[in-house]
C-alpha positions in Angstrom: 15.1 130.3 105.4 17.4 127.1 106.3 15.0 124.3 108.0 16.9 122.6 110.4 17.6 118.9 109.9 18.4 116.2 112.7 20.6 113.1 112.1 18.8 110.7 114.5 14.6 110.6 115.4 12.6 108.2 117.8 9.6 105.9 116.9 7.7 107.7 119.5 8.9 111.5 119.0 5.4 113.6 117.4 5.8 113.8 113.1 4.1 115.9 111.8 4.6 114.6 108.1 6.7 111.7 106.4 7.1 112.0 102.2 8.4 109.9 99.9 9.8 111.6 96.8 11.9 110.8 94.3 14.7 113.6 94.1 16.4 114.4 90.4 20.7 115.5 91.1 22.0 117.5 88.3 23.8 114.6 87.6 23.9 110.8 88.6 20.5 108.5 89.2 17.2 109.9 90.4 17.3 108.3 94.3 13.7 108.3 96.3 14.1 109.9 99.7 12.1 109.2 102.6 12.0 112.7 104.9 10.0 112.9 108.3 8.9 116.1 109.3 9.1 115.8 113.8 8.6 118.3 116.5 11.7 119.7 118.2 11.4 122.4 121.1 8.4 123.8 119.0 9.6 123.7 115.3 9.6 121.4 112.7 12.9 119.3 111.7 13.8 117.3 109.0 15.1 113.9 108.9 16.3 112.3 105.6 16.5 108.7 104.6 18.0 107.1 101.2 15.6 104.3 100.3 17.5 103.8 97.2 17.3 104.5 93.0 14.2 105.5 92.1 13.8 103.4 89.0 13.4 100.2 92.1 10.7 101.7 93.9 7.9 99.4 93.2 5.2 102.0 95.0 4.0 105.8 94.3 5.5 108.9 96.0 3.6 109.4 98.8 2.9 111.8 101.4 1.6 111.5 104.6 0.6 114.0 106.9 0.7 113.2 110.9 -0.7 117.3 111.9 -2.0 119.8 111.2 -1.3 123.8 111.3 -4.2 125.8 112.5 -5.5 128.5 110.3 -6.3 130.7 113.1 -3.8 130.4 115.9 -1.0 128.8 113.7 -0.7 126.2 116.5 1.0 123.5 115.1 -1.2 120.1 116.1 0.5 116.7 116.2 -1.6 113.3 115.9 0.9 111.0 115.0 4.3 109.7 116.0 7.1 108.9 113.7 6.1 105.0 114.4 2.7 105.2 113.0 3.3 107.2 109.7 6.3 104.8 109.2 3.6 102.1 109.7 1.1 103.4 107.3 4.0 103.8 104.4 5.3 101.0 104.8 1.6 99.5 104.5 1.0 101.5 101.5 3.9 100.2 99.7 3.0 96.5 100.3 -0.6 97.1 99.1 -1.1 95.6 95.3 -1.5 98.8 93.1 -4.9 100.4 92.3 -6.2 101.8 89.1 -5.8 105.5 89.8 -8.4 106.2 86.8 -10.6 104.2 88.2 -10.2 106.1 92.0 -10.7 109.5 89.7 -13.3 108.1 87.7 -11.9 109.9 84.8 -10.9 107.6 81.9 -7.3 110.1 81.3 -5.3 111.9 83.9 -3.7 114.8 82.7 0.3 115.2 83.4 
């Protein structure tokens, strides 16, 4: 099934998620894209931004999630606007970097 995608999005339109992943072409440089997930006349739509090669990227991949889907009615419900998830990436990437063994407490972490 296609997902539709949208060329433009507001601060203050619902998202329901925002990722930043690093995508791999079948040839050229792996580039990190950030993609929000937003509400449009009840389905979810994808907007996709180039933040550039991935070997610049100073911060993790990340996802965020801004809803959530209900288990039971399948409702889809929103908390957060495109504004606010930017806010917290943008946040995340700024912060110094962690241990992530530590936040495990595991001395290895398995890839």
């Amino acid at each position: 099934m296609l997902e539709p995608v949208t060329q433009y999005i507001s601060e203050d339109e619902p998202c329901f998620q925002l990722t930043e992943v690093d995508f791999v072409p079948e040839k050229g440089e792996t580039r990190r894209y950030r993609t929000f997930f937003v509400m449009r006349s009840d389905r979810i739509t994808k907007f996709i931004e180039d933040m550039g090669p991935a070997k610049e990227q100073t911060a993790d991949q990340c996802r965020i999630l801004g809803g959530v889907i209900d288990d039971v009615t399948s409702r889809i419900n929103i908390f957060h606007t495109v504004a606010e998830l930017r806010e917290i990436a943008d946040g995340l990437r700024l912060k110094p970097e962690f241990d992530k063994l530590e936040l495990a407490q595991v001395d290895q972490i398995k890839t």
